[in-house]
Backbone of each chain as ProteinMPNN parsed JSONL, in Angstrom:
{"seq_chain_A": "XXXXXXXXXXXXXXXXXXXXXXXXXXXXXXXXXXXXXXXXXXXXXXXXXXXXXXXXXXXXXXXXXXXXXXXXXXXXXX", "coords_chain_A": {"N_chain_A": [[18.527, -0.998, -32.399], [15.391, -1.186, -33.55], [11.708, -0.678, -33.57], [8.848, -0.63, -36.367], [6.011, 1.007, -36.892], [4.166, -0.654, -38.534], [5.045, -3.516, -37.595], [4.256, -2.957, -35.162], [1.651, -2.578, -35.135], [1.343, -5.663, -36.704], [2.272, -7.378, -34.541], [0.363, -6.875, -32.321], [-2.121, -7.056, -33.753], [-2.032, -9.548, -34.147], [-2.266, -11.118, -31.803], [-4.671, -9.79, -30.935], [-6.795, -10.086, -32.92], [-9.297, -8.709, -33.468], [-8.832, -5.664, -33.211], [-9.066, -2.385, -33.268], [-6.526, -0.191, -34.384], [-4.491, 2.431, -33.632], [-1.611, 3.939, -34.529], [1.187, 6.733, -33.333], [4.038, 7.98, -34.03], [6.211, 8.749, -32.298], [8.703, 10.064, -31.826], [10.33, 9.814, -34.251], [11.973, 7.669, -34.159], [11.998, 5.26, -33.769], [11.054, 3.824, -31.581], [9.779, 5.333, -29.249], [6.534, 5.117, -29.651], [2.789, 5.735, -29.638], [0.032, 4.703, -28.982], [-3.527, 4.101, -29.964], [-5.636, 1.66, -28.57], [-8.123, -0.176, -29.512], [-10.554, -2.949, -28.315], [-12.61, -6.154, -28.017], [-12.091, -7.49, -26.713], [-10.738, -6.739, -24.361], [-13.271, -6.293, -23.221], [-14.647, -5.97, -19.309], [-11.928, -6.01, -18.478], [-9.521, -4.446, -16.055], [-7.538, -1.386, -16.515], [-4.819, -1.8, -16.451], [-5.152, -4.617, -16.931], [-5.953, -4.675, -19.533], [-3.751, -3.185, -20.248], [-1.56, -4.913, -19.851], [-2.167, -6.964, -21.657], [-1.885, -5.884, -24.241], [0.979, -5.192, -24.099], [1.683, -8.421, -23.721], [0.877, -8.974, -26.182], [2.855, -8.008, -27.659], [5.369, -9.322, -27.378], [7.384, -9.59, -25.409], [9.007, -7.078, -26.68], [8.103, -5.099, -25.762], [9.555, -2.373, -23.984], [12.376, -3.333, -23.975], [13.317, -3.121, -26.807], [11.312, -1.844, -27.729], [11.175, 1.427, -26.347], [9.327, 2.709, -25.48], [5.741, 2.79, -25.315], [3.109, 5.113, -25.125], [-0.084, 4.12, -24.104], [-3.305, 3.492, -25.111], [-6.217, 2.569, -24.227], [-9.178, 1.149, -25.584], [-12.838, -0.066, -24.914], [-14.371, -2.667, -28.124], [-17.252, -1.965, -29.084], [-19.414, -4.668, -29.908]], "CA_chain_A": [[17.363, -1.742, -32.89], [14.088, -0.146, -33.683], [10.352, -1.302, -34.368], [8.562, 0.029, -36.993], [4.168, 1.108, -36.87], [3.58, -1.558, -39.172], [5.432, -4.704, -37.137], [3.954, -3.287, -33.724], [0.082, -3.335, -35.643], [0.886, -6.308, -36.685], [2.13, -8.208, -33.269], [-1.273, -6.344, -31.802], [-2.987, -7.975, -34.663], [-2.004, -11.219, -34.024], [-3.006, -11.438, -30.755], [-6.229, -9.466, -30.788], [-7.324, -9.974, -34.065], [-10.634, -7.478, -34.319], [-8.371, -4.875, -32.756], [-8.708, -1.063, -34.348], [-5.066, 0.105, -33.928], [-4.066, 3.98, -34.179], [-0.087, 4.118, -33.738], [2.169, 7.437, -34.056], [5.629, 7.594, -33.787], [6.914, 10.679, -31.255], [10.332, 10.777, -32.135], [10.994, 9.664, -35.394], [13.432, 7.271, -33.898], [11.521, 3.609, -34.052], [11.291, 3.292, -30.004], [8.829, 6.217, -28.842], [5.584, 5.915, -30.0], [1.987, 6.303, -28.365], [-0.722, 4.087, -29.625], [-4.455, 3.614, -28.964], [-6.13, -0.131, -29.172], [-9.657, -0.502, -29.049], [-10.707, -4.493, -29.229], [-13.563, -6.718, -27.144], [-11.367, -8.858, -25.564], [-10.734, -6.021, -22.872], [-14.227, -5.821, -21.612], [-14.478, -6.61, -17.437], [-10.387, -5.994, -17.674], [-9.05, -3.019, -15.82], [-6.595, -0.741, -17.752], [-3.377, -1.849, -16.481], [-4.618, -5.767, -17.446], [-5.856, -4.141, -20.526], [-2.626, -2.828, -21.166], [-0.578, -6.193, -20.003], [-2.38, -7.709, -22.823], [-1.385, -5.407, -25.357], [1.917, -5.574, -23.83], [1.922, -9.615, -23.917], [0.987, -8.906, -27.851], [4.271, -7.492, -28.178], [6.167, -10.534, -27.358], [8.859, -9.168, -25.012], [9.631, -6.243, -27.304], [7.881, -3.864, -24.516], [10.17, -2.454, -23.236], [13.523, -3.478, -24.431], [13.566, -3.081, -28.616], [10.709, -0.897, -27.78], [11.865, 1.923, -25.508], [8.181, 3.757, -24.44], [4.541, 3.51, -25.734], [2.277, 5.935, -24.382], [-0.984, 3.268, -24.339], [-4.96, 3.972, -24.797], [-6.942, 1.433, -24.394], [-10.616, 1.062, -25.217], [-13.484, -1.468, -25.21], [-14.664, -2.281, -28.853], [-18.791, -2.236, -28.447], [-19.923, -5.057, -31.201]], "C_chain_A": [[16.12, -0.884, -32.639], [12.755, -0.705, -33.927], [9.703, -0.513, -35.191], [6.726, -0.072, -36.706], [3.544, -0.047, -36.936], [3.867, -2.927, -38.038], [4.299, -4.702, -35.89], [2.2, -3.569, -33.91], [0.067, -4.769, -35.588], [0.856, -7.641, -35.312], [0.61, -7.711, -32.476], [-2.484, -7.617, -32.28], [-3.629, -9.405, -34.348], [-2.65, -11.885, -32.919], [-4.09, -10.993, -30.485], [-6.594, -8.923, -32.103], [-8.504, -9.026, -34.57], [-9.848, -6.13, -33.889], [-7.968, -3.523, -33.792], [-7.526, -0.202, -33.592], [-4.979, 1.938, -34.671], [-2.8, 3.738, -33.666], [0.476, 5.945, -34.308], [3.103, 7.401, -33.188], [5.785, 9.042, -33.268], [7.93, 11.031, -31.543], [11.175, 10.081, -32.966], [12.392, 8.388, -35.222], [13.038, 5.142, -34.082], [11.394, 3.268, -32.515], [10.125, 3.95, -29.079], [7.618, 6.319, -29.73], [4.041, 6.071, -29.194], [1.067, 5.021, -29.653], [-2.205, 3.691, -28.639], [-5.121, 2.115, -29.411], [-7.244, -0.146, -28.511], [-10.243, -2.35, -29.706], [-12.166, -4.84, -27.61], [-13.267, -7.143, -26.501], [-10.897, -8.071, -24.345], [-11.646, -5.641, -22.355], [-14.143, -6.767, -20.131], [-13.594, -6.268, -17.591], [-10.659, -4.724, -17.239], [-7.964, -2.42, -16.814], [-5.492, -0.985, -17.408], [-3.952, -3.675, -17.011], [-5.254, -5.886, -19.042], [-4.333, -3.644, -21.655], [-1.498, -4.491, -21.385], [-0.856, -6.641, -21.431], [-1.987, -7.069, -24.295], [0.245, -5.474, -24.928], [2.715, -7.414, -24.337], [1.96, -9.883, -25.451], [2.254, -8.589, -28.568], [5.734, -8.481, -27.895], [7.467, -10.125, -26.918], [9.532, -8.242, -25.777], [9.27, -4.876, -26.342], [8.986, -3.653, -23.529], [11.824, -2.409, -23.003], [13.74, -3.056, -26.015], [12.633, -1.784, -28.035], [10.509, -0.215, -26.568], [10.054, 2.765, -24.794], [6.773, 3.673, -26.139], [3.375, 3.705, -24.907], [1.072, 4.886, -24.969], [-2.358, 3.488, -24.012], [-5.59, 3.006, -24.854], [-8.918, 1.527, -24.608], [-11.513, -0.133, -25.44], [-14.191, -1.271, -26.398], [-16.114, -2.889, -28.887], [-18.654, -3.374, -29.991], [-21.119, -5.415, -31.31]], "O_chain_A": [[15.933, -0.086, -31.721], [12.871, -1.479, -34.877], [9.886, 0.656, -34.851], [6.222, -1.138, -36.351], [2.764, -0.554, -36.13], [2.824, -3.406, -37.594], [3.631, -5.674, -35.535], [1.535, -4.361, -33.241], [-0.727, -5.366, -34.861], [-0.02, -8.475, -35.087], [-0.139, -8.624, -32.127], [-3.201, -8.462, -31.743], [-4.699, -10.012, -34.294], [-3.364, -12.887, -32.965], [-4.753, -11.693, -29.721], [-6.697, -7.736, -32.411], [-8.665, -8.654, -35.732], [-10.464, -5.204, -34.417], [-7.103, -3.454, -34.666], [-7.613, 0.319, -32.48], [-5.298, 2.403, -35.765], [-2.692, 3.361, -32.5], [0.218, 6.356, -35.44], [3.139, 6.994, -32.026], [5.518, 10.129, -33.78], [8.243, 12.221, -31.575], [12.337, 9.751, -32.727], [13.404, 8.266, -35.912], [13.736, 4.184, -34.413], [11.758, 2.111, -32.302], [9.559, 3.244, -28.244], [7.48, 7.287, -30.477], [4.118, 6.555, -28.065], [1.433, 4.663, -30.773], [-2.302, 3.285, -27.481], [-5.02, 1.633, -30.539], [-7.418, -0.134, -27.293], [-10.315, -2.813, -30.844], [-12.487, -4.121, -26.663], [-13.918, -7.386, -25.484], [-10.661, -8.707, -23.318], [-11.608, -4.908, -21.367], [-13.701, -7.905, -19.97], [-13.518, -5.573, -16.577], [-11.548, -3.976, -17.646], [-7.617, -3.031, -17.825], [-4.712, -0.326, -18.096], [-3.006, -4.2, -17.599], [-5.125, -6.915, -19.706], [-4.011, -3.677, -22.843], [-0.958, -4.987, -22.374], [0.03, -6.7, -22.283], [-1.826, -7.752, -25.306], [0.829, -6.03, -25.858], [3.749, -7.639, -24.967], [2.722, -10.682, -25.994], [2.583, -8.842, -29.727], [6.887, -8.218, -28.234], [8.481, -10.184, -27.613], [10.754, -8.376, -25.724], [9.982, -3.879, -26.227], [9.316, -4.376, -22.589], [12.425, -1.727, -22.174], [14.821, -2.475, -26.112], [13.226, -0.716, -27.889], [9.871, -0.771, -25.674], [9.937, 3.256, -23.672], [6.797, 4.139, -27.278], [2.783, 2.881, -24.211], [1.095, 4.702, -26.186], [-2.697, 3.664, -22.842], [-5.43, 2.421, -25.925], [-9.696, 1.952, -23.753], [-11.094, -1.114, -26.054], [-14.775, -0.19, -26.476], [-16.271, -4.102, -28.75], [-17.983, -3.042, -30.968], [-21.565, -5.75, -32.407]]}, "seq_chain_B": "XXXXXXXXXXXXXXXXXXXXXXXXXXXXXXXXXXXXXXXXXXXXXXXXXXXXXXXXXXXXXXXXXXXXXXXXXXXXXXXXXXXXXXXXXXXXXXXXXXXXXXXXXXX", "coords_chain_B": {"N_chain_B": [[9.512, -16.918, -2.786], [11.346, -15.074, -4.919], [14.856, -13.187, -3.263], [14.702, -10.575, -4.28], [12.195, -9.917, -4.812], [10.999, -10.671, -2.625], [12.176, -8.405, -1.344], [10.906, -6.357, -2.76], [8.491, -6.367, -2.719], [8.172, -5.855, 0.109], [8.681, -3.233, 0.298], [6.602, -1.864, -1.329], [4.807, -2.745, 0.509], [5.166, -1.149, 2.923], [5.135, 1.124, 2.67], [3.252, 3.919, 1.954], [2.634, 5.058, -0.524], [4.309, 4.238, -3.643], [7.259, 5.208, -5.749], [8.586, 3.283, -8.899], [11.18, 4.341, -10.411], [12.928, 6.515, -12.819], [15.504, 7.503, -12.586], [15.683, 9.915, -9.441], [13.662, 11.891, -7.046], [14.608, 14.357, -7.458], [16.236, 14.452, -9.411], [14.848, 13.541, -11.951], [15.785, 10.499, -14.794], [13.988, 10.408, -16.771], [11.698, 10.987, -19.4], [9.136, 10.011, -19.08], [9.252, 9.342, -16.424], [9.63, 11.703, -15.164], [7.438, 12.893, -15.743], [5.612, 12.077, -13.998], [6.432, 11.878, -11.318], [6.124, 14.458, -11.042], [3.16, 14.646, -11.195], [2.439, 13.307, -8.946], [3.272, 15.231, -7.343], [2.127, 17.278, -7.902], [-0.597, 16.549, -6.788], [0.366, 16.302, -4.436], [1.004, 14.314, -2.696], [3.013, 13.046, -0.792], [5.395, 10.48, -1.378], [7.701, 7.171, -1.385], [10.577, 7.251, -3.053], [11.804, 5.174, -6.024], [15.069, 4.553, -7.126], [15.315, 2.991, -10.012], [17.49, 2.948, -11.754], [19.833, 2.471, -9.885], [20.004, 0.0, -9.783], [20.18, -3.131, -10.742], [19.074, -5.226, -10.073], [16.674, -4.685, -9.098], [15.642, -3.147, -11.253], [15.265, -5.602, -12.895], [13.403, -6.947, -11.094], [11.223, -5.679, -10.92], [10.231, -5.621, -13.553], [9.196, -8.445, -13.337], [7.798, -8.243, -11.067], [5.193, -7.745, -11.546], [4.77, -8.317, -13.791], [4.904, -6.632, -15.674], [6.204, -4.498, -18.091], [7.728, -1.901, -18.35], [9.351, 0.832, -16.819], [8.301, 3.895, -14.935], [6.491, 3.296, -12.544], [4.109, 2.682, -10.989], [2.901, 2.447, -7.034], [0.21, 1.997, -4.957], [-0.395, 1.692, -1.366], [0.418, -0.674, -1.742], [-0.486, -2.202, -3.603], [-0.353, -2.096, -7.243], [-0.967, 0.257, -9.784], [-0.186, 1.183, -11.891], [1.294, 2.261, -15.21], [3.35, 5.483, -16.85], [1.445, 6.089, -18.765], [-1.306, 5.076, -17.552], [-1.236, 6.474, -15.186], [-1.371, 9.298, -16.347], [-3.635, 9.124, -17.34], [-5.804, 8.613, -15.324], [-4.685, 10.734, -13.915], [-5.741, 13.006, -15.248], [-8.837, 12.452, -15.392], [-9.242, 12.714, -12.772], [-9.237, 10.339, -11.405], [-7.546, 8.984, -10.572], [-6.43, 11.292, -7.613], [-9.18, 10.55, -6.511], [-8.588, 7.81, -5.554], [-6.94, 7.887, -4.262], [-7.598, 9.243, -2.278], [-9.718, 7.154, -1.022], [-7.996, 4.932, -0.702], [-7.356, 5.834, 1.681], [-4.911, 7.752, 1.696], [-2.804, 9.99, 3.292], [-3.031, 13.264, 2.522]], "CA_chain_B": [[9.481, -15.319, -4.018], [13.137, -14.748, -4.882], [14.888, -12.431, -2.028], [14.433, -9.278, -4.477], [10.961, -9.76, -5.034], [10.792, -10.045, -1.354], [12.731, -6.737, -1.158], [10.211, -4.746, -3.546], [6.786, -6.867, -1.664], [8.282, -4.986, 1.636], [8.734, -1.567, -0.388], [5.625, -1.405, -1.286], [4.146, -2.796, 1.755], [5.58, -0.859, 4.388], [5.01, 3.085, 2.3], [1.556, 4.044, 1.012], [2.61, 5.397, -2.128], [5.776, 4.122, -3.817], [6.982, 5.23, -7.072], [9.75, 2.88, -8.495], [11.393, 5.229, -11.634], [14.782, 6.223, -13.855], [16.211, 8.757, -11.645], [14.734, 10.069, -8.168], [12.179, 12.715, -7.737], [15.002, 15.458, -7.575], [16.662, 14.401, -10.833], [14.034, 12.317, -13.058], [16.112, 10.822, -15.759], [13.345, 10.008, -18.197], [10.691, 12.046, -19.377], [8.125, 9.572, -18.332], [9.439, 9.288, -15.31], [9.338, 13.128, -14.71], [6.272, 13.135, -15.579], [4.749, 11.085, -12.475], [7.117, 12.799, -10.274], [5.024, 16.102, -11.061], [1.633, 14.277, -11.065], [2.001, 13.101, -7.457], [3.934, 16.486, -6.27], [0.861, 18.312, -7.752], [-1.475, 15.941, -5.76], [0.565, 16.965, -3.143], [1.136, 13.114, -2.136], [4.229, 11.996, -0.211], [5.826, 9.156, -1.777], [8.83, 7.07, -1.896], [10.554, 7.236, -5.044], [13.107, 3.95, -5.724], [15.717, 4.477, -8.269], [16.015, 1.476, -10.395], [19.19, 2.568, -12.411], [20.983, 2.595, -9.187], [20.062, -1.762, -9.275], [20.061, -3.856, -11.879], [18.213, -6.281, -9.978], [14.997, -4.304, -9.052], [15.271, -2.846, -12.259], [14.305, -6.4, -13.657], [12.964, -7.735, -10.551], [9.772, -4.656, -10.662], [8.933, -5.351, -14.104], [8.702, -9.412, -13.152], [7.001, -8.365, -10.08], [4.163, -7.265, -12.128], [4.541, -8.74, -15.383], [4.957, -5.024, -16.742], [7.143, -4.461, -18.78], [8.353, -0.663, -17.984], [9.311, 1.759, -15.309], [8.038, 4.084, -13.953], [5.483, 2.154, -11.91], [3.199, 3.548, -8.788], [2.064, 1.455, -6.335], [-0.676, 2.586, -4.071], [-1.122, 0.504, 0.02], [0.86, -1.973, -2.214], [-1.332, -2.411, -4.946], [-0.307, -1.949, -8.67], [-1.668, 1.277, -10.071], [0.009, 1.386, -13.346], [3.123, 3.105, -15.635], [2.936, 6.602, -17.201], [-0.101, 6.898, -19.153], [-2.614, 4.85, -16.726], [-1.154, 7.697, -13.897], [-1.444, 10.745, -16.917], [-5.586, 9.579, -17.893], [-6.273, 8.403, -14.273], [-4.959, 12.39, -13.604], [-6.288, 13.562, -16.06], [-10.131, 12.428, -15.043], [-9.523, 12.648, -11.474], [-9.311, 9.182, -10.279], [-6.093, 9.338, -9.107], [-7.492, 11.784, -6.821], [-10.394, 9.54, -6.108], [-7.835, 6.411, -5.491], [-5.588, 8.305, -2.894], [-9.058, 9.292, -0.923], [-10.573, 5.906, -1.459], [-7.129, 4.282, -0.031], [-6.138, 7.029, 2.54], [-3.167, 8.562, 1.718], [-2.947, 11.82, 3.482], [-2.172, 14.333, 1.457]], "C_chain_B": [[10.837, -15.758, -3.752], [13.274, -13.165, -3.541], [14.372, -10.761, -3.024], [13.231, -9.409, -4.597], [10.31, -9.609, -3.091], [11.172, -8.556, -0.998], [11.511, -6.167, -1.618], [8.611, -5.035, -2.828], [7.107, -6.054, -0.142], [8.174, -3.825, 1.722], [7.677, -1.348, 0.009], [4.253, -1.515, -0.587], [4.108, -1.91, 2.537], [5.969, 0.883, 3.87], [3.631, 3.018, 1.675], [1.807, 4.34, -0.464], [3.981, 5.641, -2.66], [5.732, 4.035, -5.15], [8.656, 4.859, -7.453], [10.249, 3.75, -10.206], [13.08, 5.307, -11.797], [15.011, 7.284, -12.913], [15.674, 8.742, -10.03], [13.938, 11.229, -8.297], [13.357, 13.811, -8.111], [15.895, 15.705, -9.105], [15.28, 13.133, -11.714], [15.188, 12.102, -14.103], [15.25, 10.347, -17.069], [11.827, 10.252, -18.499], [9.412, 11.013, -18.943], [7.782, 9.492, -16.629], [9.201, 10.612, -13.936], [8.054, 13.618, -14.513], [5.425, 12.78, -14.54], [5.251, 11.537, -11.572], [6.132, 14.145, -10.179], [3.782, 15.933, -11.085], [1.419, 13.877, -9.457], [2.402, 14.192, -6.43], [2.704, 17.046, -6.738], [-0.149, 18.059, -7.223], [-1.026, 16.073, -4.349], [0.774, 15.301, -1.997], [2.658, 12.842, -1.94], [4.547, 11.098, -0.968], [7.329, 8.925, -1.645], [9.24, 6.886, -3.277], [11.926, 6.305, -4.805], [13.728, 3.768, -7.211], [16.027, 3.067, -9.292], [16.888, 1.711, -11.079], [20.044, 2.355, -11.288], [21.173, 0.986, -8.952], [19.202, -2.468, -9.677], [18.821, -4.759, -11.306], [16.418, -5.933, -9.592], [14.886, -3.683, -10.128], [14.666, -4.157, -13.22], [13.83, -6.857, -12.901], [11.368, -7.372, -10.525], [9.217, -5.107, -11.918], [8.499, -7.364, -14.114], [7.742, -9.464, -12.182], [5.368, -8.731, -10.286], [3.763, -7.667, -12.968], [4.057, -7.023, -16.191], [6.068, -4.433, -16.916], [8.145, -3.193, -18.5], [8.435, 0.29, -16.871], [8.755, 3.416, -16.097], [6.738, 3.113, -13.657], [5.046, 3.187, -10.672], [2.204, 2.371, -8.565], [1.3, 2.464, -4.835], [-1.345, 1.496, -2.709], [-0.62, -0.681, -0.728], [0.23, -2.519, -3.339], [-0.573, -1.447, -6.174], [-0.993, -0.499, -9.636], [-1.782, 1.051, -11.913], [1.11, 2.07, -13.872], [2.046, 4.17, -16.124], [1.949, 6.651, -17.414], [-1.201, 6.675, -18.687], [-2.431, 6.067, -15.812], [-1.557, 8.971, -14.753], [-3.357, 10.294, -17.311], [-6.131, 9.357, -16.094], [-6.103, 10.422, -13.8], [-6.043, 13.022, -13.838], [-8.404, 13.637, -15.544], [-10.304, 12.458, -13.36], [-9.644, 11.447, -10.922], [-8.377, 8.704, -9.791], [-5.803, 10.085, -8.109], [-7.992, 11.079, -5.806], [-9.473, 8.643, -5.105], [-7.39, 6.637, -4.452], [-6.675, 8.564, -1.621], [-9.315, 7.916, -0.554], [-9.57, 5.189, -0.241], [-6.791, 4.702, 1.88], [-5.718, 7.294, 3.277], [-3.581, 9.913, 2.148], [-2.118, 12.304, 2.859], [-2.047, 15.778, 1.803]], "O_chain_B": [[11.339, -16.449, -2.866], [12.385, -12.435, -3.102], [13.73, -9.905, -2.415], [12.941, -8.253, -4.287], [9.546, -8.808, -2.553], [10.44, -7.743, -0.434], [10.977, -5.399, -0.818], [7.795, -4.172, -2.505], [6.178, -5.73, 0.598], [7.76, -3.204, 2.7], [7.378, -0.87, 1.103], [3.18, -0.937, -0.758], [3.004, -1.677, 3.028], [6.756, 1.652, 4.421], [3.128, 2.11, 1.013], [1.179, 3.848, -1.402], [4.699, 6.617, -2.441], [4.937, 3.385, -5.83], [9.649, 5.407, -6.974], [9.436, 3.613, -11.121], [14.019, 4.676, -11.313], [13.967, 7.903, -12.711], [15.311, 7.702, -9.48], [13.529, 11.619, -9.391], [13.133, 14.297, -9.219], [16.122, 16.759, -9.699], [15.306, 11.903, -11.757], [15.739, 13.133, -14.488], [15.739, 9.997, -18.143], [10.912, 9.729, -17.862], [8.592, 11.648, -18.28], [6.771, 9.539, -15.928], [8.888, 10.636, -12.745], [7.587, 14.366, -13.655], [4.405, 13.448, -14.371], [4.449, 11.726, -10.657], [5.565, 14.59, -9.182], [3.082, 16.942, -11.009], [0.375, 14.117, -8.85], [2.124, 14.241, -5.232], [2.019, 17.398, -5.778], [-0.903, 19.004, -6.991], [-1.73, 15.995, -3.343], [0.678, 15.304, -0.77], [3.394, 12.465, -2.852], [3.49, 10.736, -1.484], [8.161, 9.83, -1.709], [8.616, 6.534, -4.279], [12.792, 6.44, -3.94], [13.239, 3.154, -8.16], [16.978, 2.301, -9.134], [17.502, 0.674, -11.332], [21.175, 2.006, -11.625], [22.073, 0.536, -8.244], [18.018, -2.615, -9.375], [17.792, -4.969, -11.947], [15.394, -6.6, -9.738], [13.686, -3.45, -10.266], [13.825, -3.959, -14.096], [13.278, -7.801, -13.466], [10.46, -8.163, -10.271], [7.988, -5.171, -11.955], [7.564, -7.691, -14.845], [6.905, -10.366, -12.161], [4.605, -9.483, -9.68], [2.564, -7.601, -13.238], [3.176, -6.607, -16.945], [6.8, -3.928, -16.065], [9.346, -3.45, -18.426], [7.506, 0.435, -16.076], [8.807, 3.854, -17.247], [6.174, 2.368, -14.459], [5.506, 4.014, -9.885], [1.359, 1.733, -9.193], [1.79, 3.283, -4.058], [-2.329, 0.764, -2.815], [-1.15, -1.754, -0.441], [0.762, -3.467, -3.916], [-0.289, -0.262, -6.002], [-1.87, -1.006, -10.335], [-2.676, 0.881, -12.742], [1.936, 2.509, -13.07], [0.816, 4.162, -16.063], [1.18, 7.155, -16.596], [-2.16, 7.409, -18.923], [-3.445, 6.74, -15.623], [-2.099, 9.847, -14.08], [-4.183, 11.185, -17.509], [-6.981, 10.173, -15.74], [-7.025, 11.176, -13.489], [-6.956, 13.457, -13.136], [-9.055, 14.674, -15.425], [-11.38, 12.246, -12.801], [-10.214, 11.428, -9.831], [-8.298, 8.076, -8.735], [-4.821, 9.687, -7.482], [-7.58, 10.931, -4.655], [-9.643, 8.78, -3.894], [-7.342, 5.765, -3.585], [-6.605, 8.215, -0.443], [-8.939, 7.679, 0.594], [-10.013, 4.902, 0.871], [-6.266, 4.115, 2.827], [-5.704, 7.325, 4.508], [-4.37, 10.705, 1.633], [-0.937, 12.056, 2.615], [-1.439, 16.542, 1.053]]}, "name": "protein", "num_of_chains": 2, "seq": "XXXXXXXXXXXXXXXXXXXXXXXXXXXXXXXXXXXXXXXXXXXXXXXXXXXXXXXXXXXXXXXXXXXXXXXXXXXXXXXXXXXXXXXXXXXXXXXXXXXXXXXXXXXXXXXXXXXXXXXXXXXXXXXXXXXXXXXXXXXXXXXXXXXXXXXXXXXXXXXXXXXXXXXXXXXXXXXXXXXXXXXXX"}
């Protein structure tokens, strides 16, 4: 089982809707890719409850379906 | 707590800087994992390193501990640091560095 760019944008999406998403895929394989997420809803967090939350966006696919993404997080000024 | 969550709250109580990963430091088996192995040997920081393929149950008990989802993991005086890429930008700018002073870990 594999996830594809598009699915993991759009679980992102869903949960942090203004969220500007960059994904690439490292190894062509659907499991490795790296992605950065810049949204508002992580200002005050730190970067690991920055990342949970992009994590929690992924609805238990972190991790298991999806084997490693390298994660950037930034705050999006509006 | 369940008894393994007690187990891994004693880990990372009772070592300053515990890194729980796919292999150990002398075999990493997973390139993330390798990677943090060589970020805290080039900081020159001691740590324990706690295999979770060798047990199933801290392999899911670390990422409930946390509510994070993947290994490798570093915990710093018991505190939560982060997986690979918070330990490769925290390198990267020096505040993993900073963190180990701040806490300190002799190095």
């Amino acid at each position: 089982m594999a996830m594809t760019a598009p699915e993991i944008e759009t679980f992102i999406k869903t949960a942090l809707p203004d969220a500007v998403i960059e994904i690439k895929d490292l190894a062509g394989d659907g499991n490795h890719y790296s992605a950065t997420v810049a949204s508002a809803a992580f200002k005050g967090k730190s970067r690991v409850q920055q990342h949970q939350m992009v994590y929690a966006a992924l609805k238990g696919n972190m991790g298991g379906v999806l084997h490693a993404l390298a994660l950037t997080t930034t705050i999006l000024e509006n | 707590m369940t008894d393994i969550h007690t187990q891994i709250d004693t880990t990372v109580k009772s070592n300053d800087v515990v890194l729980f990963m796919k292999g150990n430091v002398d075999m990493p088996q997973c390139g993330f994992s390798g990677r943090s192995v060589q970020i805290l040997q080039h900081l020159g920081v001691p740590f324990k390193d706690v295999n979770v393929l060798a047990d199933d149950a801290i392999r899911q008990g670390i990422k409930d501990y946390t509510n994070w989802p993947t290994v490798p993991q570093l915990y710093v005086k018991g505190e939560f640091v982060g997986g690979a890429d918070i330990m490769m930008e925290m390198f990267q700018s020096g505040e993993l560095k900073q963190l180990m002073a701040d806490k300190g870990v002799v190095v």
